[in-house]
C-alpha positions as CSV (number, residue, x, y, z in Angstrom):
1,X,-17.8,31.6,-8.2
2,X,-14.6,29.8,-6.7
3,X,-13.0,31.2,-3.7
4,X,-9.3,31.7,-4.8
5,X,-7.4,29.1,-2.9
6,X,-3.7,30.2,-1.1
7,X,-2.1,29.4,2.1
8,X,-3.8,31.5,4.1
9,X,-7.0,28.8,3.7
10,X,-5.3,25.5,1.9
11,X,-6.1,23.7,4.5
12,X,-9.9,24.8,5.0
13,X,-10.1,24.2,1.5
14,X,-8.5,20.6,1.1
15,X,-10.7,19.5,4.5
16,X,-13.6,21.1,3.0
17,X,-13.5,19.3,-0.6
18,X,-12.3,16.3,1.3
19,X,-15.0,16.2,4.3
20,X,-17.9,16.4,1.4
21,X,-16.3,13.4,0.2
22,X,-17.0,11.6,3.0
23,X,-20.4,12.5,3.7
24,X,-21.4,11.4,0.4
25,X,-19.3,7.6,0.9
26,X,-21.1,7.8,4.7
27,X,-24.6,8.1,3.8
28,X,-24.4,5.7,0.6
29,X,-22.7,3.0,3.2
30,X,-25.5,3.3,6.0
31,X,-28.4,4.6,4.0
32,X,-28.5,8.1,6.1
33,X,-28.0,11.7,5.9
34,X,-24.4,11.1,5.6
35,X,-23.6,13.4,9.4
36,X,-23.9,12.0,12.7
37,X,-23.2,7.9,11.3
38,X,-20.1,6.0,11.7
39,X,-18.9,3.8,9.0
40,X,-17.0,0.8,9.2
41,X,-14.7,-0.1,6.2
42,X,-14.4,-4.0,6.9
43,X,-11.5,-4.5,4.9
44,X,-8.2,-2.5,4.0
45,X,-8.7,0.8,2.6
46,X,-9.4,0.2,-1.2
47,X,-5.9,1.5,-2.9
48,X,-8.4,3.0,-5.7
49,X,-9.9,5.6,-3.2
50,X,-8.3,8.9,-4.1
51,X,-9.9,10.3,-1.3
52,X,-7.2,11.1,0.9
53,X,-3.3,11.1,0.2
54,X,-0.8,8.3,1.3
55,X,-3.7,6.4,3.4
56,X,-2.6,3.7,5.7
57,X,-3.3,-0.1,4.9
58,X,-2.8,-1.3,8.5
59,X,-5.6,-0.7,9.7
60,X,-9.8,-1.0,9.6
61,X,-11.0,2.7,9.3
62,X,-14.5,3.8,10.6
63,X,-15.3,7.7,10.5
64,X,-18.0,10.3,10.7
65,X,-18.4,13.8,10.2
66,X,-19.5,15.6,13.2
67,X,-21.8,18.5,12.9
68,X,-21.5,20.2,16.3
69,X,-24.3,22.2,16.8
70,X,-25.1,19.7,18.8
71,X,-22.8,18.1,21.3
72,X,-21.7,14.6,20.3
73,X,-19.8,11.5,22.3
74,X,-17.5,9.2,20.6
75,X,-17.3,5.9,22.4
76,X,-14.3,3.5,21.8
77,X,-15.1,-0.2,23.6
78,X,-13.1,-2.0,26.1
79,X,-10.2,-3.7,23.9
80,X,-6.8,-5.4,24.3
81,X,-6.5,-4.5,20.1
82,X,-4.8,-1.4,19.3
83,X,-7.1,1.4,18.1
84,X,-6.8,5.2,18.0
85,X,-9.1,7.6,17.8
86,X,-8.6,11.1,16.1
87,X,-10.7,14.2,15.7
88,X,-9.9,16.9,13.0
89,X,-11.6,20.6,12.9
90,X,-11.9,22.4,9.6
91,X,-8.8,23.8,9.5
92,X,-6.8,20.4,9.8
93,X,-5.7,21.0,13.5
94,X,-6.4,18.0,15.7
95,X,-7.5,18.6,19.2
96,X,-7.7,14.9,20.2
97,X,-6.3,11.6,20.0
98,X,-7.0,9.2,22.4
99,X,-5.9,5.2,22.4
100,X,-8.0,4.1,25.1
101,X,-11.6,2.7,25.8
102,X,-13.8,5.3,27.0
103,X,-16.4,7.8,26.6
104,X,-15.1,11.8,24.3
105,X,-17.6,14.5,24.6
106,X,-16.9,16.7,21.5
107,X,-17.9,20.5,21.4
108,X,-17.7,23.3,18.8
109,X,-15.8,24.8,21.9
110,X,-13.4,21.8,22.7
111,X,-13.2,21.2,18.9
112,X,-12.8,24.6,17.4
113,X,-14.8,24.4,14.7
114,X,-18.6,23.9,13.9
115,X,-17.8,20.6,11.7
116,X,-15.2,17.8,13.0
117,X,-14.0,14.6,11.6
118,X,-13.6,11.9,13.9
119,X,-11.2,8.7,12.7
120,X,-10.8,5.5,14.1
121,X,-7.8,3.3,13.2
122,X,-8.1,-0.3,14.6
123,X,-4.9,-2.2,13.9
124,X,-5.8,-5.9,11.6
125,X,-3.5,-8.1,10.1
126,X,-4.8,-7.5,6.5
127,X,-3.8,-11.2,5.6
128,X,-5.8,-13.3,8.2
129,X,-9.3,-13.6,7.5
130,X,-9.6,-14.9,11.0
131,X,-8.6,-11.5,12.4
132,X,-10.5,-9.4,9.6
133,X,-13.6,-11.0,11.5
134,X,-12.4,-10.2,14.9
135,X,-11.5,-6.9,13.9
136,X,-14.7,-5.9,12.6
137,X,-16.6,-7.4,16.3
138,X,-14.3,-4.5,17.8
139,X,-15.2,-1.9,15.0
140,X,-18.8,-2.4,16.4
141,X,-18.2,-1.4,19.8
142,X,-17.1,2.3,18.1
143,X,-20.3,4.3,18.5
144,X,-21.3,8.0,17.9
145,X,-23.9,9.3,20.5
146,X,-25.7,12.8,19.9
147,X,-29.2,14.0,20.3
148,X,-29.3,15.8,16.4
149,X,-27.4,14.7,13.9
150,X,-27.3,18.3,11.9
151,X,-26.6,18.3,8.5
152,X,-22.4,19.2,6.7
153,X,-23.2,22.4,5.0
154,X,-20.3,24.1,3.1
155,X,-21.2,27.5,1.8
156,X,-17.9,28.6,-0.1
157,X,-17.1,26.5,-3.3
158,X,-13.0,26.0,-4.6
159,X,-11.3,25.6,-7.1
160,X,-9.4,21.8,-7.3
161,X,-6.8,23.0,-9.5
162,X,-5.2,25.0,-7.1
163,X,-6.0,23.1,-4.4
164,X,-4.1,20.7,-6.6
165,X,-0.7,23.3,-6.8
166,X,-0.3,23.8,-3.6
167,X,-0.4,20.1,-2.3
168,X,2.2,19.6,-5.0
169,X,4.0,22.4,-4.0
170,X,4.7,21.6,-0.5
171,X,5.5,18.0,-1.1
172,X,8.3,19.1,-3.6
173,X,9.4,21.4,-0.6
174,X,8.9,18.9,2.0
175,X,11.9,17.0,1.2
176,X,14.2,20.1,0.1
177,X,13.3,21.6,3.6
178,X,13.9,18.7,5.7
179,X,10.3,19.0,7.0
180,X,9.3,15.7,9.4
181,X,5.9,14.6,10.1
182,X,6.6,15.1,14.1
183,X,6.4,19.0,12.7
184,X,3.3,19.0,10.6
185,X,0.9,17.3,12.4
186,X,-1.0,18.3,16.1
187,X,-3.4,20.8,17.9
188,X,-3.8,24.4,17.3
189,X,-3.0,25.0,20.9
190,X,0.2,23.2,21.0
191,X,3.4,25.3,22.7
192,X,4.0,28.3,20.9
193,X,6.4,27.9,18.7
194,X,5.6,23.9,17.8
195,X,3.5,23.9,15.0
196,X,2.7,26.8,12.8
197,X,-0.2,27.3,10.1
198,X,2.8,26.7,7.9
199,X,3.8,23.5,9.1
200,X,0.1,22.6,9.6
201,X,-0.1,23.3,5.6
202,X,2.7,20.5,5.2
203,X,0.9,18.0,7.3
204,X,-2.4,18.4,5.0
205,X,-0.2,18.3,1.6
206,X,1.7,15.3,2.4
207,X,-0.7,13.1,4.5
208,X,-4.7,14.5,5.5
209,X,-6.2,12.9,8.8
210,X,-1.7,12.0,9.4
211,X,-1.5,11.0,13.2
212,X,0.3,13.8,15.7
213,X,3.6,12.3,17.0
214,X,2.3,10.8,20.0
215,X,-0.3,8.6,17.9
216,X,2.2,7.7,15.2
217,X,5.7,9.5,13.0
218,X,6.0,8.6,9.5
219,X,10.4,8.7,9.0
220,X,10.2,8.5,5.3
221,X,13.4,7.1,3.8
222,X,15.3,9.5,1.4
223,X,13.7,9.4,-2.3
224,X,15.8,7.8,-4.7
225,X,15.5,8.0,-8.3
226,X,16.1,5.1,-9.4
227,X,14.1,1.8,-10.6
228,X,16.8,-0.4,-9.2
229,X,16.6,-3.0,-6.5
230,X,16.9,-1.5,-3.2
231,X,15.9,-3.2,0.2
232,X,15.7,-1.6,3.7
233,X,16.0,-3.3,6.8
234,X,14.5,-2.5,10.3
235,X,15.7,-4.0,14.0
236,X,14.1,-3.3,17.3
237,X,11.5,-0.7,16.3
238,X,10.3,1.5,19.0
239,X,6.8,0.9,19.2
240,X,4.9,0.6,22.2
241,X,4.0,-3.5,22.5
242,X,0.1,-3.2,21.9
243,X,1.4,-1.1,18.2
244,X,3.1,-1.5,15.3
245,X,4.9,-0.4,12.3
246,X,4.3,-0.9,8.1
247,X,6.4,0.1,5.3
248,X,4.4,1.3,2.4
249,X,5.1,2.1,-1.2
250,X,3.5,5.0,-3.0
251,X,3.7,6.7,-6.6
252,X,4.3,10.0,-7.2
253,X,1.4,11.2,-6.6
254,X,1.1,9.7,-3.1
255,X,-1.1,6.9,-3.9
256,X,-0.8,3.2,-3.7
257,X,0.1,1.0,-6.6
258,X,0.3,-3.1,-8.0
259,X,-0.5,-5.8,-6.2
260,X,2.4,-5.6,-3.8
261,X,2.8,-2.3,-2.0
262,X,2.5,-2.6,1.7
263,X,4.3,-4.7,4.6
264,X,2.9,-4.7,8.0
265,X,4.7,-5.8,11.3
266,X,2.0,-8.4,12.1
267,X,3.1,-10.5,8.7
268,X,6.4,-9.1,7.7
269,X,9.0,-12.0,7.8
270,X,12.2,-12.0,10.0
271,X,15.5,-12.7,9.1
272,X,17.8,-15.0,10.8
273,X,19.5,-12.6,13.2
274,X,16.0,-11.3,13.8
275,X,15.9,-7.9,11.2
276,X,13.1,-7.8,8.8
277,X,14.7,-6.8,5.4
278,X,11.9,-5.3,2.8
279,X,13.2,-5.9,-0.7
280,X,12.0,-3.3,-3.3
281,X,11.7,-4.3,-7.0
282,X,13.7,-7.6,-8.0
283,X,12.8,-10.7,-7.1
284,X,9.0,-11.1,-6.2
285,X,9.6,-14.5,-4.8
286,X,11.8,-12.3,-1.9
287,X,10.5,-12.1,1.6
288,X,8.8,-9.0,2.2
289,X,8.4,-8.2,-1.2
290,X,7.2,-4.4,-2.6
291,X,7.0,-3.4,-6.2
292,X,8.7,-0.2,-7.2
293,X,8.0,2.3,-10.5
294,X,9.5,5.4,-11.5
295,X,8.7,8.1,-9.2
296,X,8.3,5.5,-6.1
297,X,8.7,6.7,-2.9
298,X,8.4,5.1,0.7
299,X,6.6,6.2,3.9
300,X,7.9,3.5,7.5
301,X,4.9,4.4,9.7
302,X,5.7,3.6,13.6
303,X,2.6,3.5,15.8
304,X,2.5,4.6,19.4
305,X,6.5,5.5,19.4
306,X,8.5,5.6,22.4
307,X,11.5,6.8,24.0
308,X,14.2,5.4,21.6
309,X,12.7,7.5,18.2
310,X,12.5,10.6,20.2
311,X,15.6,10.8,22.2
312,X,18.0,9.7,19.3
313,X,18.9,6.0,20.5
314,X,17.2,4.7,17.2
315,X,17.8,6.1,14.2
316,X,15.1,5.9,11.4
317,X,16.9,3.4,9.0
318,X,18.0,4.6,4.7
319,X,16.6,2.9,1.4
320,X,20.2,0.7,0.1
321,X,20.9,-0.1,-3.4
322,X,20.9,-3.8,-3.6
């Protein structure tokens, strides 16, 4: 029988239904038990995958699920390239991000939970083959080191179709309530007061496995309904200089569509006093083109921000009707 799903354990329940997921696409891609392995994706993340909501094509992804029973060490390799790493407990908090080479014990106790996800991001320009390649070389330093592997065992069983109402549910609020991703995302320790289980909710609604502020704030332009030609144009984005930023289109439903629906900062093309204009529906032939369809909405993603999005002096830029 289902356990009835409400806010009190939508999150457990969207991590638990999406964490099986993953251990199934882990051990068909490495040929193991699924726990314990990291897998590379060598290429963008496929825009068919309906895995997880609004997913990032910026980036190589490699993941594992974690079963902490025993302790285990995620090891990221010495790089100049940018690449984050980011551990998620059962409940959708996120006890650790970390952008630098080194050696991260994890522990039920340091973690919080028994099973953990741990996501690497490692920035690629998606349209040089040259730097796919290179890419992947780094995704092979990533390693997972632990003594027993465990197995992912999930006793309680839920029902997707109300898993299903409530992410819709708090994405229809999200916009009405003004909720931004710097409030949905982070640790379930943070300062009391800066992210509650009702915020955390938002943050596995909108965007699963979405980056705490310091890693990366997703400003998403105001919704407009309208098919029209709009364009939206960014200047001096405050990034740290090893980062970057994307624009992304989604459908209503928070997944990618077409052939044209991302623009990254490593291939985006520069007007001439500099800005980088991303034209929406209209003319394909347009620099930085994206395709739009009713019920299109748009997520800017900003990678390792700094001062100027947090203290005011930049100000997250608005979708124009052309």
């Amino acid at each position: 029988m289902a356990t009835p799903v409400t806010k009190a354990n939508y999150a457990h329940a969207e991590t638990a239904v999406i964490l099986s997921d993953y251990v199934k696409k882990i051990a068909k891609g490495t040929g193991s038990g699924g726990v314990g392995v990291m897998l590379h994706q060598r290429a963008g993340h496929d825009p068919d995958d309906r895995t997880i909501l609004r997913p990032n094509f910026d980036t190589m992804y490699s993941f594992a699920v974690l079963d902490l029973t025993c302790a285990a060490t995620v090891v990221l390799p010495q790089t100049e390239r940018y690449q984050i790493l980011e551990v998620i407990d059962e409940e959708h908090w996120i006890p650790l991000i970390a952008a630098e080479p080194g050696r991260y014990e994890l522990t039920k106790e340091s973690v919080g939970s028994r099973f953990a996800f741990a996501f690497v991001r490692t920035r690629v320009n998606m349209q040089d083959p040259a730097d796919l390649r290179l890419a992947a070389e780094v995704q092979d330093g990533i390693a997972v080191e632990q003594a027993e592997p465990g197995s992912y065992q999930q006793p309680l069983t839920y029902d997707m179709d109300e898993i299903l109402a409530l992410r819709k549910a708090y994405n229809e609020r999200k916009g009405k309530e003004g909720v931004t991703s710097e409030m949905i995302f982070g640790a379930r320790d943070c300062k009391k007061g800066e992210l509650s289980e009702e915020m955390r909710n938002f943050g596995v609604a909108v965007g699963w496995g979405g980056l705490p502020k310091e890693g990366a704030v997703y400003p998403f332009p105001d919704a407009v309904d309208s098919i029209d030609p709009h364009t939206l144009t960014l200047r001096d984005v405050p990034n740290h200089p090893r980062a970057f930023w994307s624009v992304t289109v989604y459908d209503e439903d928070g997944f990618a569509r077409g052939g044209h629906y991302n623009v990254n900062s490593a291939f985006a093309k520069p007007d001439a006093d500099g800005a980088f204009v991303i034209h929406f529906g209209g003319d394909q032939s347009q620099p930085n083109f994206l395709e739009i369809y009713p019920g299109w909405n748009v997520a800017l993603r900003i990678y390792s921000p700094v001062g100027a999005y947090f203290d005011g002096s930049w100000t997250s830029p608005q979708l124009r009707r052309c």
